[in-house]
Every structure is written in C-alpha cells, then in structure tokens.
Chimera marker file (.cmm) of the C-alpha trace (Angstrom):
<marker_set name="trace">
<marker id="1" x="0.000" y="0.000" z="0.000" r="1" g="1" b="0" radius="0.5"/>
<marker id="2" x="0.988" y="3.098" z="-1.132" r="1" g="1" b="0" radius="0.5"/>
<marker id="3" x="2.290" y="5.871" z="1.677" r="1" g="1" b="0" radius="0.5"/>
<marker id="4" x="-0.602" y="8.896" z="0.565" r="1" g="1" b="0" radius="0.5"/>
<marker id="5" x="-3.089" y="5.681" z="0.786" r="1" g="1" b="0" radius="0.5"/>
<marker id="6" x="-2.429" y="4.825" z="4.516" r="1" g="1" b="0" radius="0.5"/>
<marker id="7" x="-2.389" y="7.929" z="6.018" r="1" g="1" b="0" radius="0.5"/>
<marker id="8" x="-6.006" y="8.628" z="4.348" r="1" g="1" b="0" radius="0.5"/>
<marker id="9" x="-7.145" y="5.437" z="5.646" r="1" g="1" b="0" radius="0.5"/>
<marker id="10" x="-5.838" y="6.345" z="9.177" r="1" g="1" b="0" radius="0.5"/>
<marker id="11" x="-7.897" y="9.443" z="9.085" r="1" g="1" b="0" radius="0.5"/>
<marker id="12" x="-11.023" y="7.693" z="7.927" r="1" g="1" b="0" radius="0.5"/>
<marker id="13" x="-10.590" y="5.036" z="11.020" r="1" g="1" b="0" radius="0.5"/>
<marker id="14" x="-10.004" y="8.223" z="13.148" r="1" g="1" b="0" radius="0.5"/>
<marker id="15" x="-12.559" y="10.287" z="12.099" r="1" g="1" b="0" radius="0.5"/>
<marker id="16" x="-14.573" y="6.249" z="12.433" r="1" g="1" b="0" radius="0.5"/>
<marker id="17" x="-14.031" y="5.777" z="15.592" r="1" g="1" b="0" radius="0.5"/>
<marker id="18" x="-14.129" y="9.322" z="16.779" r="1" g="1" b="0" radius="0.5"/>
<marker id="19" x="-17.474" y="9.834" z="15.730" r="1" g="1" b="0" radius="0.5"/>
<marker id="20" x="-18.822" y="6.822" z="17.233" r="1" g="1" b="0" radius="0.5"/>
<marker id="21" x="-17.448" y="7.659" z="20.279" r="1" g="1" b="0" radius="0.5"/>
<marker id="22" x="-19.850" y="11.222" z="19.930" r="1" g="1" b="0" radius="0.5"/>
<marker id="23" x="-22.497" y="9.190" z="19.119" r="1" g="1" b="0" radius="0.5"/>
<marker id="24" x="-22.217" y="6.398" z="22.197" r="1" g="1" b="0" radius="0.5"/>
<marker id="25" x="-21.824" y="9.418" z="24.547" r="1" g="1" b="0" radius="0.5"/>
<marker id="26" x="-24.977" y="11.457" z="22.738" r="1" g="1" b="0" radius="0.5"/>
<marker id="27" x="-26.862" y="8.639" z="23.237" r="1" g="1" b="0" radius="0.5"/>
<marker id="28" x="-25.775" y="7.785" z="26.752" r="1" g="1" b="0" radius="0.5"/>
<marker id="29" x="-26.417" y="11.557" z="27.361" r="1" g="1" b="0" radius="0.5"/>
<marker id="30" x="-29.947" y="11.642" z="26.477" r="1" g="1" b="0" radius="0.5"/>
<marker id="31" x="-31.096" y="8.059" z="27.847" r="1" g="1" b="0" radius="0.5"/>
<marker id="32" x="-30.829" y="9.315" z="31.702" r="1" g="1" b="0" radius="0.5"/>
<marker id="33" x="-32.836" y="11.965" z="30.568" r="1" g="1" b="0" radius="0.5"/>
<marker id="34" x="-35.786" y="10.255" z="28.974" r="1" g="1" b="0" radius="0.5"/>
<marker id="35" x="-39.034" y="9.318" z="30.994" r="1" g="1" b="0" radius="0.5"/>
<marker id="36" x="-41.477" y="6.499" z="30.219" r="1" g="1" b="0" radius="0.5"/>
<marker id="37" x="-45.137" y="7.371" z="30.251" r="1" g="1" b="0" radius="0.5"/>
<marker id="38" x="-47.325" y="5.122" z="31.609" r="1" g="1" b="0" radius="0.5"/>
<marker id="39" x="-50.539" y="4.681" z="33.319" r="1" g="1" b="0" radius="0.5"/>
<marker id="40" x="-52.245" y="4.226" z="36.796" r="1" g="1" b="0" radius="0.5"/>
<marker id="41" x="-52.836" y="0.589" z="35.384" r="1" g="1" b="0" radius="0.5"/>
<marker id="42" x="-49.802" y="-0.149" z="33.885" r="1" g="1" b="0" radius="0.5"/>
<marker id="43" x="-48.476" y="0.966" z="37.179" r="1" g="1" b="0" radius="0.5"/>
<marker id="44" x="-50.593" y="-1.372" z="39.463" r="1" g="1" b="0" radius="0.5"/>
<marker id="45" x="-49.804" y="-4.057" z="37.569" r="1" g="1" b="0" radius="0.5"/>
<marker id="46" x="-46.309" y="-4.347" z="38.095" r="1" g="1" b="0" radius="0.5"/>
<marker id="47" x="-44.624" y="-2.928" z="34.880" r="1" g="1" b="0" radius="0.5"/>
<marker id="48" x="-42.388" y="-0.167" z="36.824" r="1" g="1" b="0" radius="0.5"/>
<marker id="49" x="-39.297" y="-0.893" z="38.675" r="1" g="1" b="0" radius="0.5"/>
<marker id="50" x="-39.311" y="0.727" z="42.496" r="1" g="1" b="0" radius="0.5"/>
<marker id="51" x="-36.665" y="3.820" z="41.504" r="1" g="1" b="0" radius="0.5"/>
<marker id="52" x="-37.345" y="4.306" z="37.762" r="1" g="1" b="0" radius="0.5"/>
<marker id="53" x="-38.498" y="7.543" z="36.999" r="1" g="1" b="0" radius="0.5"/>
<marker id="54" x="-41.327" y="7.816" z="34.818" r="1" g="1" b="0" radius="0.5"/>
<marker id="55" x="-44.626" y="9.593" z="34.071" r="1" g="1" b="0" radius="0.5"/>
<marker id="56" x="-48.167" y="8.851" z="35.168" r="1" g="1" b="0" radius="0.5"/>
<marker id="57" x="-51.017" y="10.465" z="33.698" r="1" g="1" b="0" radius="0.5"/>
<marker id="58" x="-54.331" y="10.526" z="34.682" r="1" g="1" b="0" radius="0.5"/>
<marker id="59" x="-57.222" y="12.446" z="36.663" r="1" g="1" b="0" radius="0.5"/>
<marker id="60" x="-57.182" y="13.460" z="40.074" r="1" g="1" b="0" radius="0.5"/>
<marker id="61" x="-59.611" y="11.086" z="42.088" r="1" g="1" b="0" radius="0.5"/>
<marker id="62" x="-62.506" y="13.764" z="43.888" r="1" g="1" b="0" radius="0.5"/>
<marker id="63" x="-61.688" y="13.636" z="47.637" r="1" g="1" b="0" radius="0.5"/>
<marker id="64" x="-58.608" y="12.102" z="47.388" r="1" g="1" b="0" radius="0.5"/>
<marker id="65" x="-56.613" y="15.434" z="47.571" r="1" g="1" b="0" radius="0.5"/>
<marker id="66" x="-54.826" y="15.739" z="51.389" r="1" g="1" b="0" radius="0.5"/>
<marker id="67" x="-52.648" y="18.972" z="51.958" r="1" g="1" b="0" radius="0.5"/>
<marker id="68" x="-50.537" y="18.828" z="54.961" r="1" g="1" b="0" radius="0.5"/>
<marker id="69" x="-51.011" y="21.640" z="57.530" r="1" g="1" b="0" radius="0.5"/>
<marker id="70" x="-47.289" y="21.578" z="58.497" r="1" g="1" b="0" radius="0.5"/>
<marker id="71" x="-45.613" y="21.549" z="55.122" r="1" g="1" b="0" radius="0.5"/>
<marker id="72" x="-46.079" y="21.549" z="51.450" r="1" g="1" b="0" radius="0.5"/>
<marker id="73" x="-46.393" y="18.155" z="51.404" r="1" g="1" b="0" radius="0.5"/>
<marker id="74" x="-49.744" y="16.871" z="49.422" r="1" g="1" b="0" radius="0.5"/>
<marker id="75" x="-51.204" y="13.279" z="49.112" r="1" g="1" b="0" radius="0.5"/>
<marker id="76" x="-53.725" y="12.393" z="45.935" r="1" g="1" b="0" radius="0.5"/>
<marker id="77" x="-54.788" y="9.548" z="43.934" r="1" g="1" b="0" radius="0.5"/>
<marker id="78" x="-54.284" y="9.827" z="40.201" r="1" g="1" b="0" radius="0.5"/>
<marker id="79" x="-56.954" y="7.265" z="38.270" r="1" g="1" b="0" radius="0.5"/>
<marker id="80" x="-57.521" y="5.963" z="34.723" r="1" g="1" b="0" radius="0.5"/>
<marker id="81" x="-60.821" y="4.840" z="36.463" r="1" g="1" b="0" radius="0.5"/>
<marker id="82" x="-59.939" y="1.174" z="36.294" r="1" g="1" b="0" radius="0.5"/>
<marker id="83" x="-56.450" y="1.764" z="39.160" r="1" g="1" b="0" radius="0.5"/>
<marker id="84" x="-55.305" y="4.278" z="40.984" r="1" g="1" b="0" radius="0.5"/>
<marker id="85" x="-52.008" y="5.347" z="42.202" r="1" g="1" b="0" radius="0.5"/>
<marker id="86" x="-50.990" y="7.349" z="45.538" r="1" g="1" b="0" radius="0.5"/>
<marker id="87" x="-49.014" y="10.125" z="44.697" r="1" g="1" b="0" radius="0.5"/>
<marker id="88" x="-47.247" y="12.373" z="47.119" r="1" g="1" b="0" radius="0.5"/>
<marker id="89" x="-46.011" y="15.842" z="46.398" r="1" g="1" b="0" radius="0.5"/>
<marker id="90" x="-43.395" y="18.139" z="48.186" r="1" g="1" b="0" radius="0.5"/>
<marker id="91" x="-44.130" y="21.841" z="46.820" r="1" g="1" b="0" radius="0.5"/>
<marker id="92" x="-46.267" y="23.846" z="45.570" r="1" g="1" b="0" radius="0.5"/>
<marker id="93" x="-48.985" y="22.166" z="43.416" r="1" g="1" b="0" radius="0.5"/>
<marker id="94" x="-49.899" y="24.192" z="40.037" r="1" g="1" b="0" radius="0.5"/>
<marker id="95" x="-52.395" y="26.568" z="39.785" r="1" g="1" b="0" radius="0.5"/>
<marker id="96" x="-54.567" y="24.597" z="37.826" r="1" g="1" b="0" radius="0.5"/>
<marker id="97" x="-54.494" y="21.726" z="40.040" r="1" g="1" b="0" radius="0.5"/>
<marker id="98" x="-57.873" y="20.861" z="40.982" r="1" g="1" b="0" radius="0.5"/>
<marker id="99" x="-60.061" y="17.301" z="41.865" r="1" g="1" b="0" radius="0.5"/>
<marker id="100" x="-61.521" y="16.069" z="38.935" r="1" g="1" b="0" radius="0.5"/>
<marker id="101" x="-58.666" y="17.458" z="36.595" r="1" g="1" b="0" radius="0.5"/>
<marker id="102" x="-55.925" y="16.004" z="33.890" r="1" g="1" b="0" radius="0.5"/>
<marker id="103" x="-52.528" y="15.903" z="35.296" r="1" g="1" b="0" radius="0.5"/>
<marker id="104" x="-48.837" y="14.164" z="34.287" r="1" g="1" b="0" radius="0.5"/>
<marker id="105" x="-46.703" y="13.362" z="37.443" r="1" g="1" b="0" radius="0.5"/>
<marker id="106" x="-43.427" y="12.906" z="36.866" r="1" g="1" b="0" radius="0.5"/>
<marker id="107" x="-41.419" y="11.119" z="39.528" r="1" g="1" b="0" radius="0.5"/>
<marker id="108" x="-40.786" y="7.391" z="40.573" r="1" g="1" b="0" radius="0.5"/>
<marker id="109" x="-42.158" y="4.165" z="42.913" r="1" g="1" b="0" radius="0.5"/>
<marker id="110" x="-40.670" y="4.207" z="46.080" r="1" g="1" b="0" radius="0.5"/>
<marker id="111" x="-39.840" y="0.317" z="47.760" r="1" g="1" b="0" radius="0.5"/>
<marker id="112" x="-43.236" y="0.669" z="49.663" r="1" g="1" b="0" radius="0.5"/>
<marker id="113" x="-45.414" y="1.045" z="46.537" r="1" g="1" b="0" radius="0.5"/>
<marker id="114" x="-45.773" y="5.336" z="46.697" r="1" g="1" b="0" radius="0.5"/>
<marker id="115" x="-45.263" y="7.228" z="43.755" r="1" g="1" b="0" radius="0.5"/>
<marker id="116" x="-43.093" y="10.092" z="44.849" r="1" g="1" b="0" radius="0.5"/>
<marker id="117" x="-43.545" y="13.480" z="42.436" r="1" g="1" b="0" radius="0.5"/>
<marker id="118" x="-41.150" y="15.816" z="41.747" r="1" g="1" b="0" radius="0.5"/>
<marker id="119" x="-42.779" y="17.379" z="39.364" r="1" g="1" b="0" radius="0.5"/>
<marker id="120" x="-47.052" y="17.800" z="38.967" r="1" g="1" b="0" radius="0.5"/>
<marker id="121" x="-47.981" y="19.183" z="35.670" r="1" g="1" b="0" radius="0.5"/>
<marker id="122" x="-51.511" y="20.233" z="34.860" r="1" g="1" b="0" radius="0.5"/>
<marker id="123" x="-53.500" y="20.512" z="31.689" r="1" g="1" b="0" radius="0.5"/>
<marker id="124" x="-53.710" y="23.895" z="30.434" r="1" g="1" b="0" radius="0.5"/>
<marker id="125" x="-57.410" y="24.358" z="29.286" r="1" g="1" b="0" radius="0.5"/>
<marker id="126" x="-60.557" y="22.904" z="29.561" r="1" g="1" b="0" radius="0.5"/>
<marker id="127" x="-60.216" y="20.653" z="26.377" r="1" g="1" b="0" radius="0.5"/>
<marker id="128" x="-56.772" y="19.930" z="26.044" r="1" g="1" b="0" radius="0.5"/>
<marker id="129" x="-55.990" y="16.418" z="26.986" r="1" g="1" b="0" radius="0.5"/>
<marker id="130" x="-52.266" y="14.716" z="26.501" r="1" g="1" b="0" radius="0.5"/>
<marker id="131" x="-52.896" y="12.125" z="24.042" r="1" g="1" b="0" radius="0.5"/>
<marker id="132" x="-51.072" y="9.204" z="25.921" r="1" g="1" b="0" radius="0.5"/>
<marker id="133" x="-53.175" y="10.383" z="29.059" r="1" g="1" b="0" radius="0.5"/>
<marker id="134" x="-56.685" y="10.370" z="26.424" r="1" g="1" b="0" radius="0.5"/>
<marker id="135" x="-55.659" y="6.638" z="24.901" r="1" g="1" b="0" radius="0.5"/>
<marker id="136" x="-54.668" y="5.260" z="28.487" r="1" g="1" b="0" radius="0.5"/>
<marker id="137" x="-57.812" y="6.263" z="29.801" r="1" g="1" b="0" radius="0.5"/>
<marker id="138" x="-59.826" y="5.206" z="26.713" r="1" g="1" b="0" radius="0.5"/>
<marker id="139" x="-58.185" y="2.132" z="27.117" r="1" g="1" b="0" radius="0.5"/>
<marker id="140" x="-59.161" y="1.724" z="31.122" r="1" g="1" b="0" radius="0.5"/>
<marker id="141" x="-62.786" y="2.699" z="29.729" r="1" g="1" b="0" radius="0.5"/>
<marker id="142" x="-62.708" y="0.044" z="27.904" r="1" g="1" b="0" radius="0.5"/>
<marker id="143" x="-61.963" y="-2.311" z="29.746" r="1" g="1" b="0" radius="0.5"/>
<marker id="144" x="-63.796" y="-1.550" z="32.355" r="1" g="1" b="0" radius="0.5"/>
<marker id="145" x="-67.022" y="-1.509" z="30.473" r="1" g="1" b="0" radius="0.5"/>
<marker id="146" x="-66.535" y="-4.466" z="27.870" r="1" g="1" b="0" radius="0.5"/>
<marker id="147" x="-63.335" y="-6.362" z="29.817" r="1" g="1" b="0" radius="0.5"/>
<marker id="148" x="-60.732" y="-6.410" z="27.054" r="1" g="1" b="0" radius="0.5"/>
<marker id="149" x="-57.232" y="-5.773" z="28.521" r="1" g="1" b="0" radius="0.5"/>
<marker id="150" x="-55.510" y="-2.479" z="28.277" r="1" g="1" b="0" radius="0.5"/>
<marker id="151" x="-52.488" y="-1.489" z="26.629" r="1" g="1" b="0" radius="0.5"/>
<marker id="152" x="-49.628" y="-2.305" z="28.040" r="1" g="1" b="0" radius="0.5"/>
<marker id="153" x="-47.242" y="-0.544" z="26.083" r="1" g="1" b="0" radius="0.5"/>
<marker id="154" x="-45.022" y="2.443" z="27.031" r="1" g="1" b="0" radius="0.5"/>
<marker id="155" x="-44.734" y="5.413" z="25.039" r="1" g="1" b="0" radius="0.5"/>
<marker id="156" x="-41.763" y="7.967" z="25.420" r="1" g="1" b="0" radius="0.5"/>
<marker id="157" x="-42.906" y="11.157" z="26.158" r="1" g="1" b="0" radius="0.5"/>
<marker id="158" x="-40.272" y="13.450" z="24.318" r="1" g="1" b="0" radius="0.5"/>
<marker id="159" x="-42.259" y="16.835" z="24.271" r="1" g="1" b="0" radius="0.5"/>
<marker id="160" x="-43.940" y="16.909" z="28.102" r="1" g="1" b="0" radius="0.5"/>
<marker id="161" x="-47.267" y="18.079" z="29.139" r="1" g="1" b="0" radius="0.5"/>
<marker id="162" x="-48.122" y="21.292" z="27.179" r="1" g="1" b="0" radius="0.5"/>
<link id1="1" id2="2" r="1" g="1" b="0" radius="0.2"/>
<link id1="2" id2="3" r="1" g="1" b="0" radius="0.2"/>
<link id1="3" id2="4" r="1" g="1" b="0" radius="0.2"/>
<link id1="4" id2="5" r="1" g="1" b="0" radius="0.2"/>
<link id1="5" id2="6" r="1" g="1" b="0" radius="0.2"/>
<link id1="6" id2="7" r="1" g="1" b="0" radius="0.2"/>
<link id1="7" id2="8" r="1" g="1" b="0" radius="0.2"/>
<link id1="8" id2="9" r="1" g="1" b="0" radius="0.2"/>
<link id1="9" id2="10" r="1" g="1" b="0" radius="0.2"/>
<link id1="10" id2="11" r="1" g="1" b="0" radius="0.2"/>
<link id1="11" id2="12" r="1" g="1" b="0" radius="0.2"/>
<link id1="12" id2="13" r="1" g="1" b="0" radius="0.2"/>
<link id1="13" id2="14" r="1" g="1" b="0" radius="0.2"/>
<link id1="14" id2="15" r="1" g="1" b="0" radius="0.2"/>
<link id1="15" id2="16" r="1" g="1" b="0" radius="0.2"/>
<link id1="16" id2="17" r="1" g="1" b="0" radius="0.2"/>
<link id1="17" id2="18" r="1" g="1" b="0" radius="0.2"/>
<link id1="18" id2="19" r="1" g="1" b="0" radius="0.2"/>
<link id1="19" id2="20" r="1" g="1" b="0" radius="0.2"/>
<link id1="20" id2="21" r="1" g="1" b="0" radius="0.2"/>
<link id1="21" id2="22" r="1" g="1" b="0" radius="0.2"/>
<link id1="22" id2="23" r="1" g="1" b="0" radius="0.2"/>
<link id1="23" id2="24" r="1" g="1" b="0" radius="0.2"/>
<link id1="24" id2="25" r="1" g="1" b="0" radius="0.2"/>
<link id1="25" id2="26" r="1" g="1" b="0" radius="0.2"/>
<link id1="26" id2="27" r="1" g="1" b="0" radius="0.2"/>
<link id1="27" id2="28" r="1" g="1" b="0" radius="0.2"/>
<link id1="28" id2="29" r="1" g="1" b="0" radius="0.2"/>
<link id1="29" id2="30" r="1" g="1" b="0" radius="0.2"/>
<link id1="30" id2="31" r="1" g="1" b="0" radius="0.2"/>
<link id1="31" id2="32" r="1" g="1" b="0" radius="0.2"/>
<link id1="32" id2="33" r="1" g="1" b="0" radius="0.2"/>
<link id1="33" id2="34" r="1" g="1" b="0" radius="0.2"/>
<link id1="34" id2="35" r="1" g="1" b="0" radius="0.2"/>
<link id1="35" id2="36" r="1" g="1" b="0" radius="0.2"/>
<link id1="36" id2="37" r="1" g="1" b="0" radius="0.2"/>
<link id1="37" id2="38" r="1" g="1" b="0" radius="0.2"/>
<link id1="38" id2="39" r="1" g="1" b="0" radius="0.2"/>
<link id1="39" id2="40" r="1" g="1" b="0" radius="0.2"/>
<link id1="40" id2="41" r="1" g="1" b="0" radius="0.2"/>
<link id1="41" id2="42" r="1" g="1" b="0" radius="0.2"/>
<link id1="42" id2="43" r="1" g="1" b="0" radius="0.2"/>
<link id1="43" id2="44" r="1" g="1" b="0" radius="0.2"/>
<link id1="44" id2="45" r="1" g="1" b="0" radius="0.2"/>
<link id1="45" id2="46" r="1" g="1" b="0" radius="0.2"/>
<link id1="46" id2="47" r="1" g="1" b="0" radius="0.2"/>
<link id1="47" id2="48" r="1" g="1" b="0" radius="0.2"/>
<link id1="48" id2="49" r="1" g="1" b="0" radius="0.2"/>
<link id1="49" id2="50" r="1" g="1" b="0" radius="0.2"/>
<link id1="50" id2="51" r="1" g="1" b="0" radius="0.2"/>
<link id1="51" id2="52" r="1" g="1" b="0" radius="0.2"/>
<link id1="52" id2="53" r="1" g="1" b="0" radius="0.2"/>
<link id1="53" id2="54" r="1" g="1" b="0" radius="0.2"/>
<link id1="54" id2="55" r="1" g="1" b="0" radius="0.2"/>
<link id1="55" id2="56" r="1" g="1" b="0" radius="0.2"/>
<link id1="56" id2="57" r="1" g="1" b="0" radius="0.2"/>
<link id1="57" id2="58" r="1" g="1" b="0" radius="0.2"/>
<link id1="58" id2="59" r="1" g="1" b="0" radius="0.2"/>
<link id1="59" id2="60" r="1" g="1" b="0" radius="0.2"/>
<link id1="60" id2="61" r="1" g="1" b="0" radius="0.2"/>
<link id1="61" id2="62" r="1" g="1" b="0" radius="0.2"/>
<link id1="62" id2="63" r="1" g="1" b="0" radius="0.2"/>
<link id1="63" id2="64" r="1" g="1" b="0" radius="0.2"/>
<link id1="64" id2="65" r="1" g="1" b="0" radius="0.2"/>
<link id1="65" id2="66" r="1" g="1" b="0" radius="0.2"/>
<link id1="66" id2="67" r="1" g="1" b="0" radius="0.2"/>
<link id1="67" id2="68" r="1" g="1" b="0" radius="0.2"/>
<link id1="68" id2="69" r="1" g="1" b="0" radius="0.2"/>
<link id1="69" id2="70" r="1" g="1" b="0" radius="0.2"/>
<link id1="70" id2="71" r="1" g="1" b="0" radius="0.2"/>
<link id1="71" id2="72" r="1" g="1" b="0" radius="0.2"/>
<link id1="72" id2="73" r="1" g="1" b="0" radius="0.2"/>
<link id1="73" id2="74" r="1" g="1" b="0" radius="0.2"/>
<link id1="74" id2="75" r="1" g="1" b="0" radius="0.2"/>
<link id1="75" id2="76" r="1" g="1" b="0" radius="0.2"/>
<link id1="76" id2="77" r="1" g="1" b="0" radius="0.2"/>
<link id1="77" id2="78" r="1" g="1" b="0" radius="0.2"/>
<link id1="78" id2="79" r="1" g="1" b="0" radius="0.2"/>
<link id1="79" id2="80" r="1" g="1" b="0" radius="0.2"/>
<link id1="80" id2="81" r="1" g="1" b="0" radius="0.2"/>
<link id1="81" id2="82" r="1" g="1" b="0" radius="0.2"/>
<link id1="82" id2="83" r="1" g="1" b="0" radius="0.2"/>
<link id1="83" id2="84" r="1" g="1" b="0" radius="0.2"/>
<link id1="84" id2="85" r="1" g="1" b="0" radius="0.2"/>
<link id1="85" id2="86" r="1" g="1" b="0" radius="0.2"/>
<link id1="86" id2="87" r="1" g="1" b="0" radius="0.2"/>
<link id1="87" id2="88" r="1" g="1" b="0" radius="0.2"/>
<link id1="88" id2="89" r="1" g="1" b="0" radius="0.2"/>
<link id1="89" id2="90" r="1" g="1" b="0" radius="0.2"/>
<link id1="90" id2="91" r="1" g="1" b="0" radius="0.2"/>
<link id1="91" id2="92" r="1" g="1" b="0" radius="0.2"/>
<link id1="92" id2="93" r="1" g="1" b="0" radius="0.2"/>
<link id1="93" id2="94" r="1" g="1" b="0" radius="0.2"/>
<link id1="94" id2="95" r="1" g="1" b="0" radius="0.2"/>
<link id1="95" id2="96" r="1" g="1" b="0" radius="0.2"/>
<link id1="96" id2="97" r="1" g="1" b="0" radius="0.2"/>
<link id1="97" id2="98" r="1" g="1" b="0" radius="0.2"/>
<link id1="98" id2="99" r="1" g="1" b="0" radius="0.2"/>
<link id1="99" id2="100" r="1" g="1" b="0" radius="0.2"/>
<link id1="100" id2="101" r="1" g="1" b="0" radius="0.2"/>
<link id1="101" id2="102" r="1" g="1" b="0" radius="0.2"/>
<link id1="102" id2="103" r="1" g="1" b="0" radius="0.2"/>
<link id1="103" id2="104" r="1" g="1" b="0" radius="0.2"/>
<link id1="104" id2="105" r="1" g="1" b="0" radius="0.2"/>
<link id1="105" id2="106" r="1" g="1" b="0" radius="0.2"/>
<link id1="106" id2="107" r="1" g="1" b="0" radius="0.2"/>
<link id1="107" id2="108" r="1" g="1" b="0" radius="0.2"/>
<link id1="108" id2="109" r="1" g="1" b="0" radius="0.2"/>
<link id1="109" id2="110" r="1" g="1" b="0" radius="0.2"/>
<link id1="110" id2="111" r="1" g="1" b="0" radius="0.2"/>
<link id1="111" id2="112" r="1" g="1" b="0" radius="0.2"/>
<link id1="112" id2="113" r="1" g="1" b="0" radius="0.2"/>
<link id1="113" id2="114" r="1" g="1" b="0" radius="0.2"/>
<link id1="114" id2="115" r="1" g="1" b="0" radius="0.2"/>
<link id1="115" id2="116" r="1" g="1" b="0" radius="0.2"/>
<link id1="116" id2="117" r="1" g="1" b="0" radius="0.2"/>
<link id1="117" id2="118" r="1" g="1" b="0" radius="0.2"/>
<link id1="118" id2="119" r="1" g="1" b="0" radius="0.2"/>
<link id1="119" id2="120" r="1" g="1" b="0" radius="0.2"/>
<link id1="120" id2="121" r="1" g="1" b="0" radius="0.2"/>
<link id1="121" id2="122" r="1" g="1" b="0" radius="0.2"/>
<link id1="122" id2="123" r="1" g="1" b="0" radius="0.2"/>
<link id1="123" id2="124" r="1" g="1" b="0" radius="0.2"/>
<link id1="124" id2="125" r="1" g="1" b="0" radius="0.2"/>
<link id1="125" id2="126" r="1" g="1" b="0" radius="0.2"/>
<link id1="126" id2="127" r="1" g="1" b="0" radius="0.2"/>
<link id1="127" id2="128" r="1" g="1" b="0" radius="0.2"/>
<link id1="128" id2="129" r="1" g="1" b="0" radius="0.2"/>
<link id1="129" id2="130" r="1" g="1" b="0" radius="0.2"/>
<link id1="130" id2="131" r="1" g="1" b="0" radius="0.2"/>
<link id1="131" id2="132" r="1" g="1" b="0" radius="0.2"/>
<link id1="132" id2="133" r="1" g="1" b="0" radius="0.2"/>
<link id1="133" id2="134" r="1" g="1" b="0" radius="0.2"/>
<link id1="134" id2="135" r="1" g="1" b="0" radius="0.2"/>
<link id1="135" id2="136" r="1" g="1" b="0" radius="0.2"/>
<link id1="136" id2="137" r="1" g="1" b="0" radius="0.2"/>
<link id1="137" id2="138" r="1" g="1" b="0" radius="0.2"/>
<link id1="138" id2="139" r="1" g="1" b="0" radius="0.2"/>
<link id1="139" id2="140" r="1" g="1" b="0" radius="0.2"/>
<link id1="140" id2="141" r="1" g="1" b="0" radius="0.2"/>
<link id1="141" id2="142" r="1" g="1" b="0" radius="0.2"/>
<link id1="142" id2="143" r="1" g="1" b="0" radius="0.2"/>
<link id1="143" id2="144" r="1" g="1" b="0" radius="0.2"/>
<link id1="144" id2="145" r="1" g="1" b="0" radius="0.2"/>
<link id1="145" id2="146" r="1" g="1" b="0" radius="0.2"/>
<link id1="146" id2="147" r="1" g="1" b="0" radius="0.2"/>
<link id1="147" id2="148" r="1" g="1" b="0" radius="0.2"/>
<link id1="148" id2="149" r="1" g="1" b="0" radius="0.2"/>
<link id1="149" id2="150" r="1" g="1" b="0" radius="0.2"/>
<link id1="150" id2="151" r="1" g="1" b="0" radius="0.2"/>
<link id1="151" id2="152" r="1" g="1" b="0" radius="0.2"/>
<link id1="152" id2="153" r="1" g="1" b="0" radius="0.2"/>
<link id1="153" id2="154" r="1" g="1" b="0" radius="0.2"/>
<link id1="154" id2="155" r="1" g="1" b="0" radius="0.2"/>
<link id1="155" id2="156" r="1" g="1" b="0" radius="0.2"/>
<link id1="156" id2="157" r="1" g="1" b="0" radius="0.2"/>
<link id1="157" id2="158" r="1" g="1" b="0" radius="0.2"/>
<link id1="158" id2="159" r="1" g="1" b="0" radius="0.2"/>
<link id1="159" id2="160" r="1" g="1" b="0" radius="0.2"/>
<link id1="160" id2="161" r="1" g="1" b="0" radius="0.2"/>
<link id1="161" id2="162" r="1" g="1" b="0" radius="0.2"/>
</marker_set>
C-alpha cells in the first residue's frame, strides 16, 4: 500500500471511531434523561421498577386530595378509572391543580409502593388532553365496560405536558 493511501485510511478510522465515540456518549447523554409514560394501570400491575423515573397520567380522584397543615407536602390519587395510584407531592402544586382534573406526574415508585412526584404538571385548558393520558384512559374505559385488557405498552414522552 501506497504511503498517501495509509495515512487517508488512518484518518477515515479516526474520524470512524471518533465519531462513534460522539455518538455512544450522545446517546448515553440523552437516555438518563428520557421518561417512560405510563398509566395508573400499567403501574398497578407491576410494569415499573421501584426507583425508575417515569410519568403517570391521569385524573385526580374527587376527595382524594390531602394537603398537609405543616408543610407543602400533598397526598392524591391519580386514576384511569380502572387503578389508581398514591401520589405524594413536596411543593407547591400548580395553579390549575384541581379534583376532577388532567394531570402528568413525573417522579418514581418508592420500595413501599408510593409514587413520589417531583414534578405535577396540569392541563392547560378545559379541552386539552395529553394524548397518551386520552388513549390510556380510553383504554381503562374500555376495559372496564366491555373487559378487554388495556395497553400495556409504554410510550416515550419526548415533548412533556403542554
């Protein structure tokens, strides 16, 4: 092989591996930052891992909300209206935030079962509904009413609650 010849292969396998490397890291990168959406049913069955952060979307349960008197700290149930999940909240819940309302919680299972929030978010108008929240519950309507099983599947949520 001629000199000219190997030193433009070498830069190829550099310029090779050296992207890859950009890429593996990129990818790395974003994959701690990516939450799963799921919902209250998915969630009571088992599918999330105690310490995986994720999303649950649903309504808030009327007369489920508890605000603490001695610190931010609120308790709720968030429902697809066939399960419900517990969620508790440090902080100040959005304005928005009411029983009977569309919400995404962000957050994870604690080893007791809990979903901790660090983040509530709350739909922005009256007929705005996320549309993994509006399938989930569709799907819990469902069955509910006729008994098929729901979907199981988790969706990435890459744009959030708008």
């Amino acid at each position: 092989m001629k000199p000219h010849r190997k030193k433009t292969l070498g830069i190829v396998i550099f310029i090779a591996v050296g992207l890859s490397t950009a890429i593996g890291l990129s990818l790395y990168a974003l994959s701690s930052n990516i939450d799963l959406f799921f919902t209250p049913t998915q969630v009571a069955a088992g599918e999330v891992m105690p310490g995986q952060r994720i999303r649950v979307g649903g309504m808030v349960k009327e007369g489920s909300v508890q605000h603490s008197n001695e610190a931010l700290q609120v308790n709720f149930i968030a429902t697809d209206y066939a399960h419900d999940v517990n969620v508790q909240y440090n902080g100040i819940l959005p304005d928005l935030f009411r029983e009977g309302q569309g919400i995404v919680v962000e957050g994870s299972i604690n080893p007791a079962g809990q979903f901790v929030a660090s983040r509530v978010l709350a739909k922005h108008d009256e007929n705005y509904m996320s549309v993994e929240v509006k399938e989930a519950m569709d799907a819990a309507e469902r069955q509910r009413v006729m008994g098929q099983p729901p979907v199981e599947s988790a969706t990435q949520d890459q744009e959030g609650f708008k």
